[in-house]
VEXKOL-18151 format. One record per residue (C-alpha): residue in three letters; y, z, x. Coordinates in steps of 0.2 Angstrom, whole numbers, plus 5000, padded with zeros to 4 digits. Example, Ala and Ser with C-alpha at 12.3 -4.5 7.8 and 13.67 -1.06 7.14 Angstrom:
residues 2
Ala497850395062Ser499550365068
This chain:
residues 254
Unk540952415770Unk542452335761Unk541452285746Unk540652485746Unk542252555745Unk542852445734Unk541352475723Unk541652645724Unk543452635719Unk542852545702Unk541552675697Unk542852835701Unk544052735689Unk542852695676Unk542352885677Unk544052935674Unk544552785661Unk542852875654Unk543553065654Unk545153035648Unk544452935632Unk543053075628Unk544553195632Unk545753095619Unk544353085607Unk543953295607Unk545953305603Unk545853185588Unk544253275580Unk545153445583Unk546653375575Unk545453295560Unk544853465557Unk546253515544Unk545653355537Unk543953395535Unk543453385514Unk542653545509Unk541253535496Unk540353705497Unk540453815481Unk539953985478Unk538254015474Unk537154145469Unk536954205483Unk538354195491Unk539154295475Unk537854415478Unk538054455497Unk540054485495Unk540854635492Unk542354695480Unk543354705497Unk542554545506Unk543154435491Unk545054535491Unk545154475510Unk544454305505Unk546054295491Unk547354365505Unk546554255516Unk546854085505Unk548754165499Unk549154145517Unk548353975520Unk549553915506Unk551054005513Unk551053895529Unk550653745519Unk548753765527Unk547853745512Unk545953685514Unk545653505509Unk544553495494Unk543553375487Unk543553435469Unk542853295461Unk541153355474Unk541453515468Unk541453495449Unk539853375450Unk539053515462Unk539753665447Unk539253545433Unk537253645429Unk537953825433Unk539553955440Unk539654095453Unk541354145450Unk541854295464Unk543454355454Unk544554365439Unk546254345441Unk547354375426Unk549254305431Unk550954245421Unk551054095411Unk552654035424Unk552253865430Unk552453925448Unk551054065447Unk549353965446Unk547954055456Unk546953945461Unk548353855471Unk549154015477Unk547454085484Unk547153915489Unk545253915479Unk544253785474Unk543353735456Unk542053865451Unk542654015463Unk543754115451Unk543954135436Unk545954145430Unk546554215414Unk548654145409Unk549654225398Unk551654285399Unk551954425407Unk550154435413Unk549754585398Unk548254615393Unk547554635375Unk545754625368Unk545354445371Unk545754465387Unk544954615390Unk543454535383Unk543654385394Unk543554495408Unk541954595403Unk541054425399Unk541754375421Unk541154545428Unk539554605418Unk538854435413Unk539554335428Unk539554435442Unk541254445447Unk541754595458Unk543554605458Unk544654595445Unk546654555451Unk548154585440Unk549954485447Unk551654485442Unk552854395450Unk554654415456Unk556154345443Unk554754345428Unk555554275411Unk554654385400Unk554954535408Unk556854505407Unk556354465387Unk555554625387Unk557154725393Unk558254645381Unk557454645365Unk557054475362Unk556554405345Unk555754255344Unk554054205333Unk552754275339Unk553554285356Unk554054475348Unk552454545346Unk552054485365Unk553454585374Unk553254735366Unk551754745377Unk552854755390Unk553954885383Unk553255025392Unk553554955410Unk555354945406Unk555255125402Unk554455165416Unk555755085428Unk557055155417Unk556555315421Unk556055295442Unk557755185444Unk558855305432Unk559655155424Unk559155015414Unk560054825420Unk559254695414Unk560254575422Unk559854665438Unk558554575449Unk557754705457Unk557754775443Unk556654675433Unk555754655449Unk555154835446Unk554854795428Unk553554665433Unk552954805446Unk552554935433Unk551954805421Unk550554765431Unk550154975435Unk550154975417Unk548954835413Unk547654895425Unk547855065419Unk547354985401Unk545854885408Unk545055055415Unk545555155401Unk545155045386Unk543354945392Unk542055065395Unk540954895400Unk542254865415Unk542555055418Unk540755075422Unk540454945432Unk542255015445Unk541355185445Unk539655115449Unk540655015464Unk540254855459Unk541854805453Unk543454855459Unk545254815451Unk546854775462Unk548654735458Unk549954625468Unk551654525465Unk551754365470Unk553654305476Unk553854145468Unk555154085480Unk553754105494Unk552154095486Unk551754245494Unk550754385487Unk550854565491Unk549554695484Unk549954855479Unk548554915489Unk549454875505Unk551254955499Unk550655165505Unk552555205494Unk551955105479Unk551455235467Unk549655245462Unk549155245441Unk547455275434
């Protein structure tokens, strides 16, 4: 009898040494998840399936991952082999030249999921333009994003007249935004934060007003609902990007 209950002791404390270690080793594959490497890229299909407004939550869904420093762990090299014969790109993102504005990091994407036209002040002008018809019509891209960004050096060139090469030419594009806020803030400061903040704002109603009005190719496809064009601002001191589309006060241009 002493033996069977010793017996008995060993197999209930096996069973537990057992369950505590399957229990410590559920913890450690939930905590490995974040280190999971992610290889998938978009396909046809999947390009496809999603919508204009599927692929806007997908972006706001990414800008929030980088924001709590959740970004998904890519295996990029994976992804460029697996990108190598063809791309599916889901949206074009036309953003500043500022070193701190790069899309793919602030929508936290991977290789062959957007395409991202750079320039300062994030204007447009026919090569742009084009760039865009070649990412929606011939690509497939459904959503075309326009971001400006908070503290933006060309806006601040654009408000103060500044000459420099071919730099001139550039901000003159911008010129119209600064009238614009001139006139909504009654005042013109351009060593006012918010209101080169505003500048920046306007700049990017502007721009998409352009792209509607001034490419027929990208106009169509918006009034056939398979493209839709959205703006936002990105706060570089946060990463964070807020679309227009989300700001009921923020006045709407088309």
């Amino acid at each position: 009898m002493k033996y069977s209950n010793f017996f008995k002791t060993m197999m209930l404390t096996t069973l537990l040494i057992s369950s505590t270690y399957a229990s410590s080793q559920n913890v450690s594959s939930n905590e490995n998840d974040a280190n999971v490497l992610h290889t998938k890229v978009m396909t046809l299909e999947t390009q496809t399936e999603m919508t204009p407004q599927d692929i806007l939550q997908r972006l706001k869904e990414g800008n929030r991952r980088f924001t709590k420093g959740k970004m998904k762990n890519r295996d990029l090299l994976m992804q460029a082999n697996a990108t190598a014969a063809s791309q599916h790109p889901v949206a074009v993102v036309l953003s500043c030249l500022d070193s701190r504005t790069a899309p793919d990091i602030i929508f936290d994407q991977g290789i062959g999921d957007i395409f991202v036209a750079r320039i300062a002040g994030n204007i447009q002008n026919d090569d742009i333009l084009g760039s865009m018809e070649f990412a929606t019509k011939l690509m497939g891209a459904k959503l075309i994003v326009v971001v400006g960004h908070t503290s933006c050096g060309a806006m601040r060139g654009a408000c103060q007249d500044a000459q420099l090469g071919h730099l001139t030419a550039l901000l003159q594009k911008i010129k119209p935004a600064v009238k614009q806020a001139a006139s909504e803030s009654q005042m013109k400061d351009c060593n006012n934060k918010s209101f080169i903040d505003n500048i920046a704002k306007d700049n990017v109603l502007y721009v998409i007003k352009q792209i509607k009005s001034r490419s027929p190719v990208i106009n169509k496809l918006i009034q056939e609902g398979k493209v839709k064009v959205v703006g936002g601002m990105q706060d570089i001191s946060t990463g964070a990007v807020t679309f227009f589309e989300d700001q009921p006060n923020t006045p709407k241009k088309s």
